[in-house]
C-alpha angles and dihedrals in degrees: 000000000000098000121119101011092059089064085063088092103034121099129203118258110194120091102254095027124154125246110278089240078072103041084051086062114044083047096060087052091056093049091046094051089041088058097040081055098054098050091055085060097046101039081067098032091054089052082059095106093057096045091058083057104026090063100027106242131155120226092281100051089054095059089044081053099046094051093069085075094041091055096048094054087046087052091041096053104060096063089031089096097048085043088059097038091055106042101014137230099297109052085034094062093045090062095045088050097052091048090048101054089039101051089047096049092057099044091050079057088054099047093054096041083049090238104153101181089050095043085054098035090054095039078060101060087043092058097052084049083051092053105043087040094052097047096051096042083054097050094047082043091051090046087057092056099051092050087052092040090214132086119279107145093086078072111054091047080052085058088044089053085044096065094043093051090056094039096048088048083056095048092048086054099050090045085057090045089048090233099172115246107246098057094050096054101031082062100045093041087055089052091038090056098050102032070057097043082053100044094043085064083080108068093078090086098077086055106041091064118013113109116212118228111291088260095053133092115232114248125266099221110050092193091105147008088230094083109118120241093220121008113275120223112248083183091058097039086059090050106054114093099225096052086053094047092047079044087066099033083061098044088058091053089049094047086047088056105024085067095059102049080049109043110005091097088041102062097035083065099047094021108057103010099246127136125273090256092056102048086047081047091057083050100054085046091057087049088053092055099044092055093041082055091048095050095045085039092076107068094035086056090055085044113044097016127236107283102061095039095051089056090053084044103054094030086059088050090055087045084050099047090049094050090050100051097041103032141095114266088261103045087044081056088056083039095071093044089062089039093051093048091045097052092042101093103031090086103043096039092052085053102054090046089057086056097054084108101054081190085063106031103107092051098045099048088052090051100048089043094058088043084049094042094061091073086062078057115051092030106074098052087044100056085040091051081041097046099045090063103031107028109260092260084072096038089066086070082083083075089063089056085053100045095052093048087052085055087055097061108026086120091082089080104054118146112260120248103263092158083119103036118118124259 
């Protein structure tokens, strides 16, 4: 995989930039945390089918279930910025982190003792770990990409989709094998949270040596590069059209993935009558091709710019999901090749959009990731509500509506004019 290595021969651009030995650096930690990340989300989110039966829920107890994580993350994100501001990356992943492994360790516990109130309480902890971590992970990320002054985020969600894609063929391995659940998640969580505790060390490069601009006052926590030189203002970040309208354009490409983490697996089993390896199998496909689009997205992006990529992109994720829902076992299976390459680049694209103004860049991420969040949130009882009228193969056809809605305002995020800025 062409990550770090490809940044030997790039060169910041931005006055006051580090050495690239430390922008190397700093870079390989992000990708490290992005895909440790990852794998925390899809080491649960693989166990799904046998929480559903596990804890005997329909459909729509499922979503209701599921939307205990998707709260916490929404209540996480809004103070996620502050939070990062405050304490930096750094710190602030660690804490996410911690609160991620540990909520889904215990609601593991809860799903296998068949203690519903501990498995949703604790789903809800995870998710507030999810949101803090993710937002973090993303700013540090975004402030990689501006030293480098090419896109690079494409890549670290790759390394997000990475880990989800190992950590989803485990978890379709161990399913086949009837590992509990519990087990499974309580010892990947321990190695997630301290492979995370190691890489975020990293992100200290950036800091230690990055100067700000001569006007600027250094920084009082050197955690992280990704301290503002002046506060930034979260009032007048929600109130600025584009970075609603980016906001939206996210949250689409959320919902678009989102449904299929959830409820891929899920409607592979009752959709279309395979085993539960096999479901958990069609979502790990779906991870693989979202991380092959992510890689490859990169240079497309610098080549061809945001705007016309993003329509193939979403326009590829309605043809998938179509495929999915009306197609042979076989062709649905193709289906979520062409749907995982399709949704790939609509997140990290929206993030670094909401970055074009490094200033403004910690209120508006965590702007853009609450407006995106809210797809986690009302996903999962959609689809449920969805599923339990229409089968939850069916229900999946909601990610076509969002979808469309995403093509129609993929100019949001649109690349700022730099033509002028100094090299």
């Amino acid at each position: 995989m062409a990550t770090v290595d490809d940044l030997r021969n790039d060169r910041p651009t931005r006055p006051g930039s580090p050495a690239p030995d430390a922008v190397r650096r700093a870079s390989r930690s992000v990708m490290i945390v992005f895909a440790l990340n990852g794998a925390a989300f899809a080491t649960y989110a693989s166990r799904i089918p046998d929480t559903k039966s596990l804890l005997h829920l329909s459909a729509g107890q499922l979503g209701l279930f599921l939307l205990a994580g998707a709260l916490g993350s929404v209540l996480g994100l809004p103070m996620s910025g502050w939070i990062t501001g405050r304490f930096g990356a750094r710190r602030t992943v660690l804490a996410g982190s911690a609160a991620t492994t540990l909520g889904y360790s215990l609601s593991a516990i809860g799903i296998d003792t068949h203690q519903l109130w501990l498995a949703a309480v604790s789903l809800f902890v995870a998710g507030w770990g999810v949101g803090i971590w993710d937002v973090a992970m993303n700013l540090e990320g975004t402030v990689v990409e501006q030293h480098l002054g090419r896109s690079i985020m494409p890549r670290f969600h790759a390394m997000f989709s990475g880990g989800t894609v190992a950590a989803a063929l485990l978890g379709a391995g161990l399913t086949a094998l009837r590992v509990p659940v519990w087990l499974h998640v309580i010892v990947v969580m321990a190695l997630l949270a301290a492979g995370t505790a190691w890489a975020a060390g990293g992100f200290r490069a950036l800091g230690e040596v990055t100067s700000e601009p001569e006007s600027s006052e250094k920084p009082e926590n050197p955690d992280s590069a990704t301290e503002p030189a002046g506060k930034s203002s979260h009032l007048s970040a929600w109130l600025d059209p584009r970075v609603l309208l980016i906001g939206v354009v996210t949250l689409a490409a959320g919902f678009t993935e989102g449904t299929a983490n959830d409820w891929l697996s899920v409607a592979f089993v009752e959709g279309h009558n395979v085993p539960k390896w096999a479901g958990v199998l069609a979502f790990a496909t779906f991870l693989t091709f979202m991380t092959i689009g992510r890689i490859t997205g990169t240079a497309i992006l610098d080549r061809h710019g945001r705007v016309p990529v993003l329509r193939c992109a979403f326009a590829l994720a309605v043809v998938g999901c179509l495929a999915v829902v009306f197609g042979s076992t076989p062709i649905a299976y193709a289906g979520v090749v062409v749907w995982g390459v399709g949704v790939s680049l609509g997140f990290p694209v929206g993030m670094s959009a909401a970055a074009d103004d490094p200033a403004q860049a910690h209120a508006r991420i965590s702007v853009v990731s609450t407006i995106a969040y809210t797809a986690f949130l009302a996903g999962p009882p959609l689809l449920g509500f969805l599923g339990e009228h229409v089968g939850v193969l069916h229900a999946l056809l909601a990610v076509g509506a969002a979808a469309t809605l995403a093509l129609l305002l993929v100019p949001s995020v649109r690349e700022p004019d730099r033509s002028h800025a100094a090299h």
